[in-house]
C-alpha positions as CSV (number, residue, x, y, z in Angstrom):
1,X,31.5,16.1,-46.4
2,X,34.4,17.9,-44.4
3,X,35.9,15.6,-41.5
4,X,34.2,17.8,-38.5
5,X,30.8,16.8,-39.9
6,X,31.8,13.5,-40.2
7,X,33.2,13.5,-37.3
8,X,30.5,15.1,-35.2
9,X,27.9,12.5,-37.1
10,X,30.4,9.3,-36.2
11,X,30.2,10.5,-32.7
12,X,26.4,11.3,-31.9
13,X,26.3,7.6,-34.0
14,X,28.6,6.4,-31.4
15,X,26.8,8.0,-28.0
16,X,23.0,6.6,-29.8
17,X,25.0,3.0,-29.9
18,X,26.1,3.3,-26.7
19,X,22.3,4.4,-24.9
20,X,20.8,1.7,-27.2
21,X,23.3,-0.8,-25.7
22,X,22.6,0.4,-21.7
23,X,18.8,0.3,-22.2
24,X,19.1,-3.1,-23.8
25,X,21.5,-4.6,-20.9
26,X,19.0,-2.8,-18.6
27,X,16.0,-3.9,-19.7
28,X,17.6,-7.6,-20.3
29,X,18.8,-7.3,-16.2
30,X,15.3,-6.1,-15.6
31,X,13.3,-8.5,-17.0
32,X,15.8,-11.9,-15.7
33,X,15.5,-10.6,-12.2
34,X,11.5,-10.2,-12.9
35,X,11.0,-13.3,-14.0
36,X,13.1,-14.9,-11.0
37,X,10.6,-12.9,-8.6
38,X,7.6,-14.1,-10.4
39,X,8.7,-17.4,-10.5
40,X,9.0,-17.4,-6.6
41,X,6.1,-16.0,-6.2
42,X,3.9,-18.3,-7.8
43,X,6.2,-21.7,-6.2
44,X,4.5,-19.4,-3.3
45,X,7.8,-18.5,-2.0
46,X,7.5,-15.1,-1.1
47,X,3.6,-15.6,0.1
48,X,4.3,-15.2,3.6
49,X,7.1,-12.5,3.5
50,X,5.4,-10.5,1.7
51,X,1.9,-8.4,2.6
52,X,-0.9,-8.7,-0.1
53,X,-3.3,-6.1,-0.6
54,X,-7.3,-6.9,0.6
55,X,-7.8,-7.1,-3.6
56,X,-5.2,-10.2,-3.4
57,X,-6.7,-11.8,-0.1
58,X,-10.1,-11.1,-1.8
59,X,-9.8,-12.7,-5.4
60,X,-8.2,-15.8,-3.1
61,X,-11.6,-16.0,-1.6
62,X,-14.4,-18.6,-3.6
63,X,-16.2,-16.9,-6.2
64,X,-19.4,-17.4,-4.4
65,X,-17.6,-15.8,-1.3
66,X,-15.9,-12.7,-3.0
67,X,-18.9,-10.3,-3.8
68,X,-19.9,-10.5,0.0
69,X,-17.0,-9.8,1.2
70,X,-15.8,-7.2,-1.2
71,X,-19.2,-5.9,-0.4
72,X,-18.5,-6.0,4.0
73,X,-14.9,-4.7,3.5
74,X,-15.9,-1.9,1.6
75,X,-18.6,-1.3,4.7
76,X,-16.7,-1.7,7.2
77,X,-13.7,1.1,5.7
78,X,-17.0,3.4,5.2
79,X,-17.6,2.7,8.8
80,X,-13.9,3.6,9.9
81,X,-13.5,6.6,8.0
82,X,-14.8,9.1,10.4
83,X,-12.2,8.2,12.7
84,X,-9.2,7.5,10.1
85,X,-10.1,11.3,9.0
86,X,-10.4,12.7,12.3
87,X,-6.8,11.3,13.2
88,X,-5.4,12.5,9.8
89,X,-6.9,16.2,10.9
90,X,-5.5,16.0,14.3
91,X,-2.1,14.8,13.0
92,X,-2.5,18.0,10.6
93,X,-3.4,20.2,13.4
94,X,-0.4,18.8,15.3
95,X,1.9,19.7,13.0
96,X,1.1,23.0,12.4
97,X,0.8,23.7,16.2
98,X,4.3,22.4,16.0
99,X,5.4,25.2,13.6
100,X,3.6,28.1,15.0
101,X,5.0,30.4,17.7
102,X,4.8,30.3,20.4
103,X,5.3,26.7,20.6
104,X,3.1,25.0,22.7
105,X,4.2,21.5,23.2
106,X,1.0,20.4,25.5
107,X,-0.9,21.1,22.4
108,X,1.2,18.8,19.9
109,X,1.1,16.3,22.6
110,X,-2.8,16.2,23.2
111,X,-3.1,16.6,19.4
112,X,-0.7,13.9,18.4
113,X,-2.9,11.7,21.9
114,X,-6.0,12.4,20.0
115,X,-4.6,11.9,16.3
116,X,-3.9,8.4,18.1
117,X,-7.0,7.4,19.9
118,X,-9.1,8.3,16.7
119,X,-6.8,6.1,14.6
120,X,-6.9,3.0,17.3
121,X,-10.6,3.6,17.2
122,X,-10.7,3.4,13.7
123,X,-8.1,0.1,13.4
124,X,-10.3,-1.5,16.2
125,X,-13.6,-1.0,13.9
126,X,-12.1,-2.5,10.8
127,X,-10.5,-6.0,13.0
128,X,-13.9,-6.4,14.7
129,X,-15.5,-6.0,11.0
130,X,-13.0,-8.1,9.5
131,X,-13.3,-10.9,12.6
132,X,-17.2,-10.7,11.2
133,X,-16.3,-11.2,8.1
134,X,-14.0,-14.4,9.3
135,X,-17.2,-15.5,10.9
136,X,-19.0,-15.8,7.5
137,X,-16.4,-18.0,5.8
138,X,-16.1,-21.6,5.5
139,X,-13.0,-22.4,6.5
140,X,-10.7,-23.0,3.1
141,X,-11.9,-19.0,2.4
142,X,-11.1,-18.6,6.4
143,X,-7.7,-19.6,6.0
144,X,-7.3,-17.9,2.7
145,X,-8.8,-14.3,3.9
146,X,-6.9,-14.3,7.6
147,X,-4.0,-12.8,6.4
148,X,-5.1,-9.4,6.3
149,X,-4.8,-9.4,9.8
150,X,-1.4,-8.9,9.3
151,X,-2.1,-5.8,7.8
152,X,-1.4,-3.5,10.7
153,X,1.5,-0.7,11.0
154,X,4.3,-2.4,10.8
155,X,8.1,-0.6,9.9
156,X,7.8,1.5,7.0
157,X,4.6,2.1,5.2
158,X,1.5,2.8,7.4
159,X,3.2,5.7,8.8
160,X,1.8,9.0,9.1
161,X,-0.8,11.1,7.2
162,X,0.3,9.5,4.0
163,X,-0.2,6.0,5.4
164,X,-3.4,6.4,7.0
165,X,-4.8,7.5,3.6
166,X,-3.4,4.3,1.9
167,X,-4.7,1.8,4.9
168,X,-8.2,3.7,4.3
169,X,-8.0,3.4,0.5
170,X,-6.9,-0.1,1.2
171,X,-9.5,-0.7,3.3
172,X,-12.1,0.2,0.8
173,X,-11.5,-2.5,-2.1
174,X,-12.6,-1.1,-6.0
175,X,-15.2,-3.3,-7.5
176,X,-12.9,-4.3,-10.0
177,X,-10.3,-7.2,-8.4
């Protein structure tokens, strides 16, 4: 073996040793910090600062209580689709107005007004569902399941076409969960 090879294969030996070495420290970081964050999290220390998803509000229910109310969520986000789409489709409609020439800002505004009205009639079908659905619970599963009326838009996610169609998804629990 001539020294370039050996010095080409001492090298690539040498960059493989030093990936193997990041992706260890990495995944050594990664999983320290994870286990800090799921340790807080089941001390309950991030409960409150933190929004769970209707499938986590849901499995904190009763067992007797989750079917039925797995069951009137998923009702009441049927119920609220119509208008969740119809905002979606009149934020689309807004933006593309928006684009075309000539510009017509009265017609982003009213489409952007009735992209919002569709939405708040939507959000006000799912509360007075989900107020129903508080109704039904004894209280222990009352106190468990009121969170998810913190659920509404708050500073990042929620925002937009993309967030509508995750607070409908989210409205609308899987079976599974």
């Amino acid at each position: 073996m001539n020294t370039r090879t050996l010095a080409i294969i001492l090298g690539a030996g040498l960059a493989v040793s030093v990936a193997v070495n990041l992706f260890a420290a990495t995944a050594a970081y990664t999983a320290l910090t994870g286990q800090e964050r799921i340790v807080s999290r089941m001390d309950g220390k991030d409960w409150d600062d933190r929004r769970a998803s209707p499938r986590e509000l849901v499995a904190a229910l009763s067992p007797e209580a989750r079917p039925r109310v797995r069951q009137a969520l998923r009702d009441a986000g049927l119920a609220a689709r119509p208008d969740l789409q119809q905002a979606r489709e009149h934020r689309r409609q807004a933006i593309a107005a928006a684009a075309a020439e000539p510009y017509d800002a009265a017609l982003v505004a009213r489409l952007l007004d009735q992209s919002r009205e569709a939405e708040s009639r939507g959000r006000r079908r799912l509360e007075a569902d989900t107020l129903a659905i508080l109704g039904t619970l004894d209280p222990a599963d009352r106190a468990a399941f009121a969170r998810i009326l913190g659920r509404g838009r708050g500073g990042g996610a929620g925002h937009g076409e993309q967030g509508e169609a995750k607070e409908a998804k989210q409205a609308i629990p899987t079976p599974a969960g």
